[in-house]
C-alpha positions in Angstrom: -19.2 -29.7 -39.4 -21.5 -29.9 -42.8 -20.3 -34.1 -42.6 -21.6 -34.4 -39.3 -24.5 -32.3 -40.2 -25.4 -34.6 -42.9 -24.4 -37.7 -41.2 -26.9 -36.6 -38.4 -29.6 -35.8 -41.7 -29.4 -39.3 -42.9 -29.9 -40.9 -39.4 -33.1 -39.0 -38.8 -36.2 -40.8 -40.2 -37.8 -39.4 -43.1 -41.4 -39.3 -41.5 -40.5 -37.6 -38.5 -39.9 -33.9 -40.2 -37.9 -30.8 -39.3 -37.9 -31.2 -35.7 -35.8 -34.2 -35.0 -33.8 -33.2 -38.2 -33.1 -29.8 -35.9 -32.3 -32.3 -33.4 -30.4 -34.4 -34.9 -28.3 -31.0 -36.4 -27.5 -29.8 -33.1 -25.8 -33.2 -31.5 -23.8 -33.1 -34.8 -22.8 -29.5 -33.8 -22.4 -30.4 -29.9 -19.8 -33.9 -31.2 -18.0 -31.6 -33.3 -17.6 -28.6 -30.5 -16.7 -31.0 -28.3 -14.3 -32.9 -30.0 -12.6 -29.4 -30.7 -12.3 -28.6 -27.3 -10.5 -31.4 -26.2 -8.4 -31.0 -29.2 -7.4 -27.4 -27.7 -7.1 -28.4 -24.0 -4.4 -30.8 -25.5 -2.6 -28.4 -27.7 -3.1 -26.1 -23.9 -1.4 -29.0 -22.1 1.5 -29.7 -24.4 1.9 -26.0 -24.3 2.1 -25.3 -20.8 4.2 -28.6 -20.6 7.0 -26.9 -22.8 6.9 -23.5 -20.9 7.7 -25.1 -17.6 10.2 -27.4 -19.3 11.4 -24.1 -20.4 11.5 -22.3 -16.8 12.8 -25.4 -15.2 15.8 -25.0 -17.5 16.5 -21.4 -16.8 16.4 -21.7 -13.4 18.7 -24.6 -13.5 21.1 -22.4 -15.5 20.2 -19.5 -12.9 21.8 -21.5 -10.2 24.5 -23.3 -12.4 25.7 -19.1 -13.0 25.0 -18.3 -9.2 27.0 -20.8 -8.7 29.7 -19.7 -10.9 29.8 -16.5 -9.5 30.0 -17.3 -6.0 33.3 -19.5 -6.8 34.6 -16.2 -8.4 33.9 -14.2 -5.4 36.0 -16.5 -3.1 38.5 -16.0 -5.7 38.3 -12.2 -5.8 40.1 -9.9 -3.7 39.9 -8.4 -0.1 38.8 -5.3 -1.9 35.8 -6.8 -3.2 34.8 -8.4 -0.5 34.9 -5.0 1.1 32.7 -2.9 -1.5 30.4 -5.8 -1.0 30.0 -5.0 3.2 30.1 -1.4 2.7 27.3 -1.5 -0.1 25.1 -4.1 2.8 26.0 -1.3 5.4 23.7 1.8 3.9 20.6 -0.8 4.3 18.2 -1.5 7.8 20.2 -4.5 8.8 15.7 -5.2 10.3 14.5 -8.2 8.2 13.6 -8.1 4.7 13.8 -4.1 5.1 15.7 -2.4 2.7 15.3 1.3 3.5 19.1 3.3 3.3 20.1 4.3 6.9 23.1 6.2 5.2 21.4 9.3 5.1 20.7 9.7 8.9 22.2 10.7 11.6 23.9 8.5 14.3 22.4 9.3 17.2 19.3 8.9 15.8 19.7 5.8 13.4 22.9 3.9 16.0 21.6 1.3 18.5 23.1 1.8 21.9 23.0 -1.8 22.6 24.1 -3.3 19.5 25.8 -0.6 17.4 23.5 -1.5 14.4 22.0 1.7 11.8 18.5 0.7 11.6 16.1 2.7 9.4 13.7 5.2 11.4 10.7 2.8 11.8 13.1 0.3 13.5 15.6 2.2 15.2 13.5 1.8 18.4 15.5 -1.0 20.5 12.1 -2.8 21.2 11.0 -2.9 17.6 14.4 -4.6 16.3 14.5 -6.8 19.1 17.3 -4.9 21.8 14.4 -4.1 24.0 15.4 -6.8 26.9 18.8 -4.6 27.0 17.2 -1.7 26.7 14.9 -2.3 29.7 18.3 -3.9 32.0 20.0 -0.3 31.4 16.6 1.8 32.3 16.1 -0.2 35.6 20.0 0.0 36.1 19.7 3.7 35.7 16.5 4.2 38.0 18.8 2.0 40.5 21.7 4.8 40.4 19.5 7.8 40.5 17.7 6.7 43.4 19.4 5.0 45.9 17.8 2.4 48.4 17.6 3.9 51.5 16.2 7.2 49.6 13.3 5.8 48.1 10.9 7.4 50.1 10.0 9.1 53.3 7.4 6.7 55.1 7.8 4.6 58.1 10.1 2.2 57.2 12.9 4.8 56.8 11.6 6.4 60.2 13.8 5.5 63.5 11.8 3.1 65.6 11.6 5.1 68.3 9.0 8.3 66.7 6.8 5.5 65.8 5.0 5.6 69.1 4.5 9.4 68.9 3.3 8.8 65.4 1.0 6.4 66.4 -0.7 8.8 68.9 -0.8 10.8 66.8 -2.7 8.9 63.9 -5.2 8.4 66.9 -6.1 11.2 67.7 -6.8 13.0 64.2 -9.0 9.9 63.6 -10.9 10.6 67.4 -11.4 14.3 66.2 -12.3 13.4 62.7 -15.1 10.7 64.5 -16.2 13.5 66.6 -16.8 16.1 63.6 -18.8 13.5 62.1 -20.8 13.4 65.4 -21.5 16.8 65.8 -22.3 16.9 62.5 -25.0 14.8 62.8 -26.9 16.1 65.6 -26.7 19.6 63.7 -28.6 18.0 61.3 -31.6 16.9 63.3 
């Protein structure tokens, strides 16, 4: 920094005073900060260069070990294979959910339709995605508990016959409802 500073002192004409010396002082100081910085952003780069060289190997040996292990665990034992399903069995089977269904109930926790545990905030069959089964048995239900021909009790389930008398009948509660209106209105005036 004092080289520059001097280099920059020498260059400034002796007539000119303590101004462009100041000047003069500071682009010395600017040259040498920036020279330093670019010196740094190379030692960043070479630095961050090595630390992914560094992760690239690990996960290379991450997978080379993964690997490894999964040959073992063809190799192992039915028994293995076993703990391995029964450990995967206390866990919401919904997603990337990992809450234990071990500790509830089955009635509550048991699908009907696909005889999975789910976790309480997906054991509803329309959240974990039974809920086209779900709505076949609830219409297949309604469809046994009420038959077709007892659906309800208006004319179509009436013999042809009463539907003359009905008929009357309609008209003449609609004449005498006509004719209150009509005595109601000359009451009025």
């Amino acid at each position: 920094v004092d080289a520059a500073a001097a280099a920059a002192g020498t260059a400034a004409a002796p007539g000119a005073g303590g101004a462009a010396r100041g000047n003069a002082l500071l682009a010395g100081l600017h040259e040498a900060r920036r020279k330093r910085q670019e010196e740094e952003a190379k030692e960043r780069k070479v630095a961050n260069e090595a630390v992914k060289a560094d992760i690239k190997e690990a996960k290379r040996q991450g997978k080379e070990k993964q690997k490894a292990m999964t040959t073992a665990a063809e190799d192992d034992d039915l028994d293995a294979l076993l703990s391995e399903f029964t450990s995967k069995d206390g866990i919401c089977p919904f997603g990337n959910c990992k809450e234990k269904t071990h500790t509830l109930i089955d009635p509550v926790s048991k699908c009907k339709y696909c005889s999975l545990r789910f976790c309480m905030k997906h054991a509803q069959a329309e959240i974990h995605g039974c809920g086209d089964a779900a709505q076949r048995a609830e219409k297949q239900k309604f469809r046994d508990s009420h038959p077709l021909g007892a659906r309800g009790s208006g004319l179509v389930n009436k013999p042809t016959e009463n539907r003359s008398a009905l008929a009357d009948k309609l008209q003449n509660k609609i004449g005498g409802q006509a004719a209150n209106r009509a005595k109601k209105g000359k009451d009025k005036d």
